[in-house]
N, C-alpha and C positions, 0 to 999 in steps of 0.2 A: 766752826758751827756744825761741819759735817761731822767731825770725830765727838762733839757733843751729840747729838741725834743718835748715832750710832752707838755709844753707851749707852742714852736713853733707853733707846728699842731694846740694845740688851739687859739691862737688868729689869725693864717690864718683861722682857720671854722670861729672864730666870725666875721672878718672882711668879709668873704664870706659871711657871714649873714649878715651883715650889709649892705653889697650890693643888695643882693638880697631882703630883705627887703626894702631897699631905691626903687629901680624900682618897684616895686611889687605896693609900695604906690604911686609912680607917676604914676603909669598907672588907678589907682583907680578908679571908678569915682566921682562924687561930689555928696555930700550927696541928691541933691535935685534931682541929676539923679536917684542914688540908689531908693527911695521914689518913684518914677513915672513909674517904670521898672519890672510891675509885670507879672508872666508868664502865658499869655492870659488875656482875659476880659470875665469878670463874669457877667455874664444877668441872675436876678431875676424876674421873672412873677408873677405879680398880678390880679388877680380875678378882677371881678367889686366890689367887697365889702374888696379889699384889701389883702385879703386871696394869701400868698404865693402858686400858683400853680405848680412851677415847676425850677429850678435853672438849670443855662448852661453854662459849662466851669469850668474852675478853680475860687473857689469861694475867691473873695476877697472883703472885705468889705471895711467899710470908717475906712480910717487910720487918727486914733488917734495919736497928737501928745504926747510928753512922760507927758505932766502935765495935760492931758485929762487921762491918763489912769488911772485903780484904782489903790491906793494905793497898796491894800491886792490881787491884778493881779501881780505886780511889784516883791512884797516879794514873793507870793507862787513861782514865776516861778526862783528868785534867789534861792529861799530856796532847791528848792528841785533839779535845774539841775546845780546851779553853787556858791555854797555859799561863796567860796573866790572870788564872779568877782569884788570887789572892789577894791580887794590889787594885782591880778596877773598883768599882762602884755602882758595876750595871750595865756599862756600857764600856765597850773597851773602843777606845777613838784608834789604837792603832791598828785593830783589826778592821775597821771600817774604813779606815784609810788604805790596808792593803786590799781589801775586796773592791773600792774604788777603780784604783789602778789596776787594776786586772781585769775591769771590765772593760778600763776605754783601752788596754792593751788588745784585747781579745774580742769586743765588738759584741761582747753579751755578757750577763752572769754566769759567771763558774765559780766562783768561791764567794760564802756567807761572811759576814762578820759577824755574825749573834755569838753573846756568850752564851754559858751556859745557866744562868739566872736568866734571859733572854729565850732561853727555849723550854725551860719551865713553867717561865709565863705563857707564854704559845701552847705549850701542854694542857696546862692544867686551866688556862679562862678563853684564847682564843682559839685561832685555824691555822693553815698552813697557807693561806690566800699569799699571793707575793702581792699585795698594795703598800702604798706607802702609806695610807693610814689605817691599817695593820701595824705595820713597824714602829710607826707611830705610841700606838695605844703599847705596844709590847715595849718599846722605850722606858713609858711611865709606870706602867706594872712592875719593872726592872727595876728600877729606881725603887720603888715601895717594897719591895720584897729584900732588898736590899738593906734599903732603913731600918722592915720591920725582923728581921730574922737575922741569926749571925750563916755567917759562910759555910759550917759545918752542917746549919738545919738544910741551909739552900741546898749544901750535895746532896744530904741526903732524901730531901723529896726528890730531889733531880734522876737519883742512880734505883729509886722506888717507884719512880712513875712515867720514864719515857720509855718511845716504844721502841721495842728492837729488832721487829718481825714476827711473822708465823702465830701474831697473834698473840704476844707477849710484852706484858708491858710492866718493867720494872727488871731488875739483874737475878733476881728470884726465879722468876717465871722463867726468862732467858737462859738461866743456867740449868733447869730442869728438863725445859725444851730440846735443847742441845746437847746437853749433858753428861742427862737423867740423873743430876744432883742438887742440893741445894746452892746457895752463892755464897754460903757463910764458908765454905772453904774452895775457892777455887786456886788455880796453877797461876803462872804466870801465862801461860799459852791459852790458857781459855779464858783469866781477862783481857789478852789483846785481842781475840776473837770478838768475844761480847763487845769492846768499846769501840771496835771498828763498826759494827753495825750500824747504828747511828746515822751515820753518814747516808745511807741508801738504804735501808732494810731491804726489801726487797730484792736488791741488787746482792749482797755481800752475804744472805743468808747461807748457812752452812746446807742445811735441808735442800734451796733450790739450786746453789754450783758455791758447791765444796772448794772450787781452785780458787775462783773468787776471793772467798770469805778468808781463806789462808792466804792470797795476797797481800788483801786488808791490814789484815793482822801483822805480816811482815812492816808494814808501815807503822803501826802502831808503836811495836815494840822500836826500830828506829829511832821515832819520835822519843819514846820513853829514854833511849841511851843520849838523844840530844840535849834532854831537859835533864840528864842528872839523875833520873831516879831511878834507874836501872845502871850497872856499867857492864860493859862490853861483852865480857863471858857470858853476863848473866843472860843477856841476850841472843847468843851464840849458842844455850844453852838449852834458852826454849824453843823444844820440839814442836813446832804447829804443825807439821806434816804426820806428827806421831797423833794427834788427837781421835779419839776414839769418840766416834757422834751415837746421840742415844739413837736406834731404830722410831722409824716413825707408826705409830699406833694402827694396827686395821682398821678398818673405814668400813668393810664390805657386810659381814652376814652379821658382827657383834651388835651392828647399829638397829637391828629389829629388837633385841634385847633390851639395847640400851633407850631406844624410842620409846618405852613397855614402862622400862623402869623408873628412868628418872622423872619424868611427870608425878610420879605416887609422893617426890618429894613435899612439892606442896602440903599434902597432909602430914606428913610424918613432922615436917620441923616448921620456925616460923623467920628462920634463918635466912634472909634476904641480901645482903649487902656481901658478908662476909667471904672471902673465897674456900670453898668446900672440897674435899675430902669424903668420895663415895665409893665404899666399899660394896663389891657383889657378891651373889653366887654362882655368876659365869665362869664356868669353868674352860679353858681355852685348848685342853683339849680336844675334851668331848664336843665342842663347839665344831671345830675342824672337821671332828667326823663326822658330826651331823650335818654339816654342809657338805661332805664326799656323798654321804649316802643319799640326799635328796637327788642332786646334781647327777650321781651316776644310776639312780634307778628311775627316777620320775621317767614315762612316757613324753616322746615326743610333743610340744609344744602343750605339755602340762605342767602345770605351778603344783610345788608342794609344799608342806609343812611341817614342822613337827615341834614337839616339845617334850624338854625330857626332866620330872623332879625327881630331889633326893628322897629319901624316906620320910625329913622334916618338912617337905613344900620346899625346898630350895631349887631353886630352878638352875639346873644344870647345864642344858645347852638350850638356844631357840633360835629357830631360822622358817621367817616369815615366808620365804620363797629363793629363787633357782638364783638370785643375783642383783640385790640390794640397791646398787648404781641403777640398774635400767626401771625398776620397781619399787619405792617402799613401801609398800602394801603390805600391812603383815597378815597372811592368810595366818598367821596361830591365833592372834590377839582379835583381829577385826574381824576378818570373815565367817559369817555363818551359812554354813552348810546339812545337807541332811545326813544322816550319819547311819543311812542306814539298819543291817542288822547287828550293828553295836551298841545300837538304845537296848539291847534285849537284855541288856544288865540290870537294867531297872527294873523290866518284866519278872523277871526271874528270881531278882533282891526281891521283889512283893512278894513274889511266889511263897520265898521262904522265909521270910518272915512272918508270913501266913499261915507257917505249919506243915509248907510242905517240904521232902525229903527229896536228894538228886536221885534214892533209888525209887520214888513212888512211878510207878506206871500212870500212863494218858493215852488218850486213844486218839491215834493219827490219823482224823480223817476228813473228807469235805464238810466243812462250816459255814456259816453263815450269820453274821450279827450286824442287824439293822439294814441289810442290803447291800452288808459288803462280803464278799466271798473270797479270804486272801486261799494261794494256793503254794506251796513248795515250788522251790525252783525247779527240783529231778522231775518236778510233773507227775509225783504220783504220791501213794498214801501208805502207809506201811504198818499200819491196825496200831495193837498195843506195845507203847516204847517207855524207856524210862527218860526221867527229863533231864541225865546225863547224855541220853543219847537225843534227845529233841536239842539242847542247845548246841551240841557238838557240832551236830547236823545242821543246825540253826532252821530248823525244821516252823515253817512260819506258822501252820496250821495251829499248834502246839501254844505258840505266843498268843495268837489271838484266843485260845482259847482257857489261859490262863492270864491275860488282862480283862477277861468278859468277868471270870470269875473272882478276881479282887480288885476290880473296878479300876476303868480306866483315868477315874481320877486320883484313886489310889499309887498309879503307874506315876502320874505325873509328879504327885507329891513327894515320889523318892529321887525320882528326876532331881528335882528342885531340891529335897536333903542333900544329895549329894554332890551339888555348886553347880546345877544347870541355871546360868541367868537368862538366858534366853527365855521367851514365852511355848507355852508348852499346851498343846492341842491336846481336846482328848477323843476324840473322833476315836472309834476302830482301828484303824489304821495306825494309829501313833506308833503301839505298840511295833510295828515294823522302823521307825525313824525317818517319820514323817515330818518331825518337828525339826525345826533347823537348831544347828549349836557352834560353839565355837571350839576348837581343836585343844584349846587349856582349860576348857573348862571340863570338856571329857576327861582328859588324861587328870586331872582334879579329880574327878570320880572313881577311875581306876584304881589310882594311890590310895584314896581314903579305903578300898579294900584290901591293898596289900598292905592296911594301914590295920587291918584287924576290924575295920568297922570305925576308927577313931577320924573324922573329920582331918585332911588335910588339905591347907591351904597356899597355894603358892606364893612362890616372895623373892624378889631377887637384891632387894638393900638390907643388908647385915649391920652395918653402922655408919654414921655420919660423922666427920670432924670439921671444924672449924677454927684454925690458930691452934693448932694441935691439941684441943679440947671435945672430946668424944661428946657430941649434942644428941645422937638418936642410937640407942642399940636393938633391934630387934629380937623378942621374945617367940619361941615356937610356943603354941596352946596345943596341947594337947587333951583340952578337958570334952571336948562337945564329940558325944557318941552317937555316931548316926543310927549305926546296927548295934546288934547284940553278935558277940566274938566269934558265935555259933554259927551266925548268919552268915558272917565275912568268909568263914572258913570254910561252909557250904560251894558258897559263890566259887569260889578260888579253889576248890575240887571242879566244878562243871567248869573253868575257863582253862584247868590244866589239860582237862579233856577236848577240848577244842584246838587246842596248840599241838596234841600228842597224837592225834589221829582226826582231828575234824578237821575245819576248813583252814585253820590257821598253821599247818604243819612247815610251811614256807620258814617261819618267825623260830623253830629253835636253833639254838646255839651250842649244844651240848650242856647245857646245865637246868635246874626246872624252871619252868618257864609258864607264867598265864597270861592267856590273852583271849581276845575277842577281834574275829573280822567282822567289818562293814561293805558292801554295795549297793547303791542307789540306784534305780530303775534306769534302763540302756546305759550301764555303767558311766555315770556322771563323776560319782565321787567313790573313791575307794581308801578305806578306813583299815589300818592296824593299831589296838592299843593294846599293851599288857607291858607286865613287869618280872623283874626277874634281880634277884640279891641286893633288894633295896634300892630302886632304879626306876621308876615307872614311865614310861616315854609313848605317845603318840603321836602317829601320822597320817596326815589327810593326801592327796592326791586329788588333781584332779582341774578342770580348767577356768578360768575366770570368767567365761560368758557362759557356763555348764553343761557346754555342748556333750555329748555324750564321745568316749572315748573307747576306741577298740582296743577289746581283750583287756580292759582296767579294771580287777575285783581284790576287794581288801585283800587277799588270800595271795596276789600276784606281787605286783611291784610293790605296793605298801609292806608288808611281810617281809621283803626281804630288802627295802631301805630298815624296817624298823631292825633286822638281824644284822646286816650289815652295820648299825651303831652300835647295836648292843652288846655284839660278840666284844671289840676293843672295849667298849666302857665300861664293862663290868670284869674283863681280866686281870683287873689286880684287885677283887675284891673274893672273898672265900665264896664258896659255894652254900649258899644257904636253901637248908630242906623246909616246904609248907606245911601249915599244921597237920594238913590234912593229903595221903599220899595220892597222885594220882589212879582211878580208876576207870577204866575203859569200857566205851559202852558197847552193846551190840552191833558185832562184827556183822550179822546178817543184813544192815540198812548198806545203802551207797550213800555217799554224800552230795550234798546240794552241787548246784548249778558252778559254783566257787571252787570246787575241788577239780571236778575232772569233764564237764561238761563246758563246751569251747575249749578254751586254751588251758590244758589244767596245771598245777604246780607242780607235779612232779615232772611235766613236759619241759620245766624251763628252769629248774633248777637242779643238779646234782646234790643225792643227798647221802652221806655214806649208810654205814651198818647199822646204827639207831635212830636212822632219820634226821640226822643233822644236816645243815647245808654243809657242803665243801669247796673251799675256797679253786675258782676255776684254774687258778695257778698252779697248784697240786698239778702231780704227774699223775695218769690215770692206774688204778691199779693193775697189773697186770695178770693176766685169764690165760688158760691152758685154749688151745685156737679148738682141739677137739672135744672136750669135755668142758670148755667153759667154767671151769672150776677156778679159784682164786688162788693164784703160786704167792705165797708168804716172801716180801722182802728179805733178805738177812739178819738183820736188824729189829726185825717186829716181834713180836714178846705176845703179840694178839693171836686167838686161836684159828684155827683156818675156815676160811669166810666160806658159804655157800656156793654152790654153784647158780651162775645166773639164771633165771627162768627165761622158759624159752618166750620169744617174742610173742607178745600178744595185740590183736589190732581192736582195739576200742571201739566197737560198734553194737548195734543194737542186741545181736546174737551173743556176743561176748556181755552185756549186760544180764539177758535174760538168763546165762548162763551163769554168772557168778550168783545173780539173788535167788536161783532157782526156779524160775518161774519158768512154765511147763514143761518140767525134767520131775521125772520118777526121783521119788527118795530111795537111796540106798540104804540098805539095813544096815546100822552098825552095832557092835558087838558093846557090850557096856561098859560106861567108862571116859575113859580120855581115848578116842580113836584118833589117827592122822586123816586128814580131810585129803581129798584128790587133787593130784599134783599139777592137773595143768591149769588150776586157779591162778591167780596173778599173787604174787608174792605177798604184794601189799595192802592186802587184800582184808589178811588178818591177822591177826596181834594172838601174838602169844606171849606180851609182853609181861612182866611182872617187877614190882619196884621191891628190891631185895635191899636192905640197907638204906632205901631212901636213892639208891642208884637205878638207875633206867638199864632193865636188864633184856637180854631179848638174844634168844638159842638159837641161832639159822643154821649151828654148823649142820646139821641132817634137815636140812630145810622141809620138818614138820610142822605143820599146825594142827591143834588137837581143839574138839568142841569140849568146851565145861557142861559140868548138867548144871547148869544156871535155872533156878525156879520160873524163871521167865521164857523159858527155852523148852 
C-alpha cells in the first residue's frame, strides 16, 4: 500500500509537471523574439580615428549566429559549465547530486548544479535570488526551453545573452571588451578566458586582476583536454599569459564631449533597442592638449573651458573644466557667462555691415547715452582714431558709440545671426558684454567668420550604425549667409590687428592668427576666441561662484591656454594666408587696461623677434654682457637680432613720455625719420606683411613714422 501511494503521488507530481511545463512552454516566446529582447541598448563611441572612447549601457554586441561562433568558444563554455548538455533534458541529476554532497561535505554551498539551459532561464526571465522556489520555477523554464528549442538554439541564446563582466553581456561584447575584437574569430586562449568568466565575473575579470582571470582560464583549458575536445599540445600550446588585453577607454575630460553629444541622438535616429555604433569628431589628440592647456594655465582655484571647431562645425576637442571626476559641469555647454569685450564682434559686424570701413576715423571721447557714461580702461581719450585701432585697443568709448549709431537692437540681432541662444539685453551697456553666453556658442560665432560670413554650426556625431547598417550620416550646410564675404573679411582684418599688436598678442603662434580678448568687470571672466588655419577654438576662465580673480584678463592666462593648444593643433596643417593682409593701427595710442596696465602680457610671457610666445624650455638666447647685443648660435641661418633696449620702469612718467604728452615735439626732417631710441622697443611696429609673412627689421633697431593722412 505504501509503494502504491508512493507511485501515486509520483505520477500526480510528473503529470503536474507536465502541466506545468506544457504552459510554461506556451507562454514562451519565439526564438526570434528571445534574439531581439536584450536588456537595454548599448552605444559604443568612437573617436575620429576610430578609437573606442567610451561604452553606455548594458553592453551587447553583434549576435552571432550558433555556426558563426568559434568552435573552441562552443567547447570551452560546454566543457567547463555544462559537460552533459547534450544528453540531459534541463536538468542534469548528476550534477545536482554532486553539488549535494559537497554541501553536506563542506557545511555550505560551493558548487552549482545548474546547467546551462538552467542559467538561461535565470538570464533571460528570473534573478540570481538563491531560493528554492527560484530553482523551482528555473526547473520548469528548463524543461520548456528544452521541449521548445533544439540544443544548438539553447547555446546559442546562452553564449549571446549571459553575462561575463564589465558590463558585457554576450561573447560579442566580451571579446571587444577584452579584446578589442569581435567573437567571430577568437584563439583558443581568449575562449578559455571568456568561458571562465562565468563563474565569478567580477572575480576572474581580466580588466579588474589579470592573474586571476589567467588562472580561470588555465582550468578551463584542463577541463577542455578532460572532455576530449582539445588534446594535450593543443593545450600546452595556448599562451594565456601571452594575451594582449584591449586598453580600457578614458573616462576623464572625453566624457564632457561625449555628455554634449550623445543626447542629440534622440533627434537624429529613432533607433531604440538596437546596439549602436557612434561615430564622432573628437579628435583625441587635440583633446589631450586641450586638457594640458586648461589644467596648466587656468588660475589658481579657477574653472575653465574651451572648445575648439573644424572649418565644417566639427568639434575638435572640448573640456568643460580642470577634472571631470570631481565636476561634471560643463562650463563649454552649460554655463553662461559675460563675455565681456569679446561681444564687440557683433558691434563692429553691425558697424560694417552698415558701411562702415576698418579705416574710417571716430572720435574718441567722453560719452554719454541715456545715463550711461562707459569709459576706457587706460582712463583717458585719445580724440580721432580709426576703428582698426578703437577695436585693437578695444577702446569702449568707440563701441558704445557705434551701437548708439546702428541701434542697439541692431547689435543684438547679429548676436543672434551668429548662434548667440542666450537672451540678449539691449540696454547701452550690452554693447560691452553685458549679456551672458555660453563658450560654444561664441566660438560658433567666431568660426562662422573665419567661415567667410557662411553660417557654422557645431556637431560632433558623424554617423550612426546599427548591425553594421549606417542609420544616420551627417551633412555639413553650408547654404545660410550670415554676412556678405566683404563684411567677414573686414572683421578678420580688425581681429588680426588685435592679435598683432592689441590686447591679444599673448595668443600668436607664429602663423596668422585672429582673435579677440574678453574681461568682465573686477576680472570675473576672462575670454580668448580666434582662429587660425581652419581651427577656431575658444576659452573662458574663470570661477564658479564669479568671484573676481587677481590679475585674470582675456589677454593673460586665457591667450595663452588658447596658444598653448593651438601652436600643437594646427602644426601639421599648412599655413594659411587671410583674405585680407593684416594692418596695424596707430602706434601713437597705448593700449587698454589688458595690455600693460596691472600685470601686463608681455610681463609674463616671453616672446621672441616677431612676437611669438617661446616655449619656457628654450635655452635663453645668448647677449654680449657689454653691449647686450644678440651673439648668433652656429647653427642659426637668422640675421643678427637687435640689441636689447635698455630697461625701462613702467610708470606714469615713462607713459607720459612714450604718448607725448607734455614733451616738446621735435622737428623732423621729411620723410621716414627714426624716432628716439630710449622708447621702449615695443612700442612700435614697423611691421610689414611681405608675402603674406610677418615681417619686422630690428637688426638697426629703427622705427620710422609714416605720413599716414591721419597723422
Amino acid at each position: 500500500m505504501f509503494l502504491q501511494l508512493c507511485v501515486g503521488i509520483g505520477v500526480l507530481a510528473l503529470g503536474a509537471l507536465a502541466i506545468a511545463v506544457y504552459i510554461a512552454m506556451s507562454q514562451l516566446p519565439s526564438f526570434d523574439s528571445l534574439k531581439s529582447s536584450p536588456n537595454g541598448q548599448m552605444i559604443r563611441v568612437h573617436a575620429a580615428d576610430g578609437t573606442v572612447i567610451v561604452s553606455m549601457g548594458p553592453s551587447f554586441g553583434e549576435w552571432l549566429p550558433y555556426t558563426q561562433i568559434p568552435r573552441v568558444m562552443r567547447d570551452a563554455t560546454v566543457s567547463v559549465e555544462d559537460r552533459r548538455f547534450r544528453s540531459h533534458i534541463g536538468i542534469d541529476p548528476v550534477g545536482i547530486a554532486r553539488s549535494v554532497k559537497v554541501r553536506f561535505d563542506r557545511g555550505h554551498w560551493t558548487q552549482g548544479g545548474s546547467t546551462i539551459t538552467q542559467q538561461l532561464a535565470r538570464t533571460v526571465f528570473l534573478n540570481n535570488q538563491k531560493k528554492f522556489g527560484r530553482k523551482f520555477r528555473e526547473g520548469i523554464l528548463a524543461f520548456a526551453l528544452e521541449w521548445k528549442f533544439s540544443k544548438d538554439q539553447i547555446l546559442e541564446l546562452y553564449l549571446n545573452k549571459v553575462y561575463y563582466g564589465g558590463g558585457a553581456y554576450g561573447i560579442d561584447a566580451a571579446s571587444r571588451k577584452f579584446f578589442g575584437h569581435g567573437a567571430d574569430h577568437l584563439s583558443l586562449a581568449e575562449a578559455a578566458v571568456i568561458a571562465g568568466l562565468v563563474k565569478a565575473p567580477s572575480n576572474y575579470s581580466p580588466t579588474a586582476d589579470a592573474e586571476a582571470a589567467m588562472g580561470r582560464a588555465g582550468v578551463v583549458l584542463e577541463t577542455m583536454r578532460e572532455t576530449g575536445v582539445i588534446s594535450a599540445s593543443e593545450a600546452a600550446d595556448a599562451d594565456v599569459s601571452g594575451l594582449k588585453l584591449a586598453p580600457e577607454p578614458k573616462q576623464n575630460s572625453v566624457r564632457y564631449f561625449t555628455d554634449w553629444a550623445i543626447p542629440q541622438l534622440e533627434t537624429l535616429i529613432d533607433e531604440t533597442t538596437e546596439p549602436l555604433e557612434v561615430w564622432t569628431t573628437l579628435d583625441l589628440n587635440m583633446q589631450r592638449q586641450a586638457d594640458e592647456a586648461i589644467r596648466a594655465n587656468a588660475p589658481p582655484g579657477a574653472q575653465g573651458a574651451l572648445v575648439a571647431l573644424d572649418r565644417g562645425g566639427e568639434v575638435r576637442a572640448m573640456v568643460g573644466g580642470k577634472d571631470y571626476v570631481s565636476s561634471i559641469y560643463n562650463r563649454a555647454t552649460q554655463a553662461v557667462r559675460q563675455p565681456g569685450s569679446s561681444f564687440k564682434l557683433f558691434v563692429y559686424l553691425a558697424a560694417l555691415e552698415a558701411g562702415h570701413k576698418p579705416e574710417d576715423s571716430i572720435v574718441d571721447e567722453p560719452v554719454t547715452i541715456n545715463g550711461w557714461s562707459p569709459r576706457n580702461d587706460s582712463r583717458r581719450n585719445s580724440g580721432a582714431v580709426s576703428l582698426r585701432t578703437a577695436f585693437a585697443y578695444s577702446l569702449n568709448t568707440i563701441a558704445a558709440k557705434l551701437g548708439q549709431e546702428v541701434g542697439f537692437n541692431t547689435v543684438a540681432d547679429m548676436a543672434r545671426r551668429f548662434g548667440i541662444t542666450t537672451p540678449v539685453n539691449t540696454h547701452p551697456s550690452m554693447v560691452l558684454g553685458t549679456s551672458e553666453v555660453r563658450v560654444i556658442d561664441m566660438t560658433r560665432a567666431f568660426a562662422s567668420v573665419a567661415s567667410k560670413g557662411v553660417a557654422v554650426t557645431p556637431y560632433g556625431i558623424t554617423r550612426v550604425t546599427a548591425n553594421g547598417q549606417t542609420i544616420y550620416t551627417h551633412e555639413v550646410d553650408r547654404s545660410h549667409v550670415l554676412v556678405a564675404p566683404y563684411v567677414a573679411a573686414e572683421m578678420t582684418d580688425l581681429l588680426q590687428t588685435a592679435v598683432n599688436t592689441g590686447t591679444g598678442r599673448a595668443a600668436q603662434i607664429g602663423r596668422p592668427v585672429a582673435g579677440k580678448t574678453g574681461t568682465t568687470s573686477s576680472s570675473k571672466d576672462g575670454w580668448f576666441l580666434g582662429f587660425s588655419s581652419g581651427i577656431t577654438t575658444g576659452v573662458w576662465m574663470g570661477r564658479d561662484d564669479a568671484k573676481p580673480i587677481a590679475g585674470l584678463h582675456g589677454g593673460t592666462a586665457p591667450a595663452k591656454a588658447w596658444a598653448a593648444f593651438m601652436k600643437p593643433a594646427t602644426a601639421n596643417r599648412p599655413i594659411e594666408q587671410f583674405d585680407t593682409k593684416v594692418t596695424l593701427p596707430e602706434w601713437q595710442l597705448e593700449p587698454d587696461e589688458e595690455s600693460y596696465f596691472g600685470q601686463p602680457d608681455n610681463g609674463q610671457m616671453a616672446v621672441d623677434a616677431d612676437g611669438n610666445p617661446i616655449d619656457p624650455g628654450q635655452p635663453p638666447v645668448p647677449t654680449d654682457a657689454q653691449t647686450g647685443d644678440t651673439i648668433p648660435r652656429p647653427d642659426a641661418d637668422q640675421p643678427e637680432a637687435a640689441p636689447a633696449p635698455p630697461p625701462q620702469q613702467m610708470n606714469q612718467d615713462w607713459i607720459d613720455r612714450v604718448i607725448g604728452r607734455n614733451q616738446p615735439r621735435q622737428e623732423q626732417p621729411a620723410g621716414r625719420q627714426p624716432l628716439t631710441r630710449d622708447v621702449p622697443r615695443d612700442r612700435y611696429q614697423d611691421d610689414r606683411y611681405r608675402d603674406g609673412r610677418y615681417q619686422d627689421d630690428r637688426s638697426q633697431d629703427r622705427r620710422y613714422q609714416d605720413e599716414r593722412p591721419n597723422q
